[in-house]
C-alpha positions as CSV (number, residue, x, y, z in Angstrom):
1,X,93.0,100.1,107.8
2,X,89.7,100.0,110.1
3,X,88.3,97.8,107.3
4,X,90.8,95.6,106.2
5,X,93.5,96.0,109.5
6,X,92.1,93.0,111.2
7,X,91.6,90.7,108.1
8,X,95.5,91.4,107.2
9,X,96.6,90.1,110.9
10,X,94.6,87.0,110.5
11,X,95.0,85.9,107.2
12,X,97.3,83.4,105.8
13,X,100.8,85.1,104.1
14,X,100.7,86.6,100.7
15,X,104.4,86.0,99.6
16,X,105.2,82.4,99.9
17,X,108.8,82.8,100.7
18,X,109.8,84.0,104.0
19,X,113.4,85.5,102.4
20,X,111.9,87.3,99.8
21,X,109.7,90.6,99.2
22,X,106.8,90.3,96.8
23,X,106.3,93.4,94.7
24,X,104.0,94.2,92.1
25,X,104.1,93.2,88.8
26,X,105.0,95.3,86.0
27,X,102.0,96.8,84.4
28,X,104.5,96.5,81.0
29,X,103.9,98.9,78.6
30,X,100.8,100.9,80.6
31,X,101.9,103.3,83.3
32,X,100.8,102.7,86.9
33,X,98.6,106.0,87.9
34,X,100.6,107.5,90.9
35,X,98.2,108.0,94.2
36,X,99.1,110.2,96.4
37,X,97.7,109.1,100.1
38,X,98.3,110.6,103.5
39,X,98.4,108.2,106.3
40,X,99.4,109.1,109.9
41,X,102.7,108.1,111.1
42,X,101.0,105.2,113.3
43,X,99.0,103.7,110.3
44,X,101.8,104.1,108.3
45,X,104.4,102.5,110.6
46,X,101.3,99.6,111.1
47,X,101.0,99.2,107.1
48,X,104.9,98.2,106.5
49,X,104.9,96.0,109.5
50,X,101.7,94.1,108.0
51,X,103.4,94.3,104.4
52,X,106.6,93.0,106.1
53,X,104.8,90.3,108.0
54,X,103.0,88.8,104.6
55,X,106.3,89.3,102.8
56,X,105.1,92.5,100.5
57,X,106.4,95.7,99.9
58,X,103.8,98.3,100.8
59,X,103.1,99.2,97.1
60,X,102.1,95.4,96.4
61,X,99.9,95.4,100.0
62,X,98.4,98.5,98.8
63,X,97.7,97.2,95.5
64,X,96.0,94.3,97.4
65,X,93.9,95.9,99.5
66,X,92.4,98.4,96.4
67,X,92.2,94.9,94.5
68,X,89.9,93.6,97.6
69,X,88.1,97.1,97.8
70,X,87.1,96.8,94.0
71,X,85.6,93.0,94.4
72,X,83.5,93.5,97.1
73,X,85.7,91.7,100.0
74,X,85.4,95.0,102.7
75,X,81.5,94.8,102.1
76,X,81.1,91.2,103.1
77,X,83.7,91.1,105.6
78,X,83.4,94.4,107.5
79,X,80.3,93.1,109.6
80,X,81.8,89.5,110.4
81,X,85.2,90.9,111.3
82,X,84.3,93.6,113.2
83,X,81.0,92.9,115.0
84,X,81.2,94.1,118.6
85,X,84.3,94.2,118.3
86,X,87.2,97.8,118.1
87,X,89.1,97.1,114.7
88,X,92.6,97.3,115.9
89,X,95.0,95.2,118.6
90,X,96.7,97.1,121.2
91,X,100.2,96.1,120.1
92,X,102.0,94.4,117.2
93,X,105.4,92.8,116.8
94,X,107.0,92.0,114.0
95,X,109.6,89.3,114.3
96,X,111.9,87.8,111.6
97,X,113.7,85.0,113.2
98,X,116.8,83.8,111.2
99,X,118.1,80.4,111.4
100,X,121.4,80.4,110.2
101,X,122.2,76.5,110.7
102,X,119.2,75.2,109.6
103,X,118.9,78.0,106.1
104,X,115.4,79.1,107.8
105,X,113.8,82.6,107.5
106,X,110.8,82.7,109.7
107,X,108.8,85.9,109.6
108,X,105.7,86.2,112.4
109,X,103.3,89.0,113.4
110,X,102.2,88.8,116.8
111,X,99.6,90.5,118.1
112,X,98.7,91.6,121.6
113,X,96.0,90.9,123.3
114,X,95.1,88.2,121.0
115,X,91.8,88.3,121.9
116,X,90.8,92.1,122.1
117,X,91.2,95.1,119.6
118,X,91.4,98.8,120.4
119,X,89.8,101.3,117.7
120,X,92.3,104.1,116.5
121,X,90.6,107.1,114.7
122,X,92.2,110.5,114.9
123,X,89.1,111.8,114.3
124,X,88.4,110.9,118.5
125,X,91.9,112.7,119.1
126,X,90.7,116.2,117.4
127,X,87.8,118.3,117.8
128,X,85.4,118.5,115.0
């Protein structure tokens, strides 16, 4: 999340319809490997609403971000994104606006300060 948190809250949608969840493919006749990840209840409750906000389920956003990991992205970005600047924002809403006249399902992560970000590492929390 320090790597890729920011980059998520900027970047365009990954599912293209507001209404719908993207999930993973099926890998068909391969198994997925299970990973078994521990994640503390704030980076967890931050990861669904960023999967919810691009339209994912966390699997799929999980999936992503490995996918990203693997090619390279969190090398080239890390320094651009987060130079001089704490990874995370102080807040985050998730909205999902219905419009039941018009058929509209609008779903928006907003993010607060816009312009400032806070680190979060429980390693600051607890002694070493």
């Amino acid at each position: 999340m320090r790597t890729y948190g920011k980059y998520l809250s900027a970047t365009k949608r990954l599912g293209k319809k507001a209404g719908r969840t993207l999930y993973q493919p099926s890998p068909g006749k391969q198994k997925m490997k299970r990973v078994n990840i521990r994640l503390s209840t704030g980076s967890w409750t931050l990861f669904g609403a960023l999967a919810q906000a691009h339209g994912v389920s966390r699997c799929y956003l999980f999936n992503y971000l490995l996918w990203l990991e693997s090619v390279g992205v969190g090398d080239s970005i890390v320094d651009t994104m987060n130079e001089g600047v704490p990874t995370f924002h102080r807040s985050y809403s998730y909205i999902l606006h219905l419009d039941l006249v018009e058929n509209q399902v609008t779903r928006k992560l907003r993010c607060r300060p816009l312009s400032h970000f806070y680190a979060l590492d429980y390693r600051d929390w607890f002694p070493t």
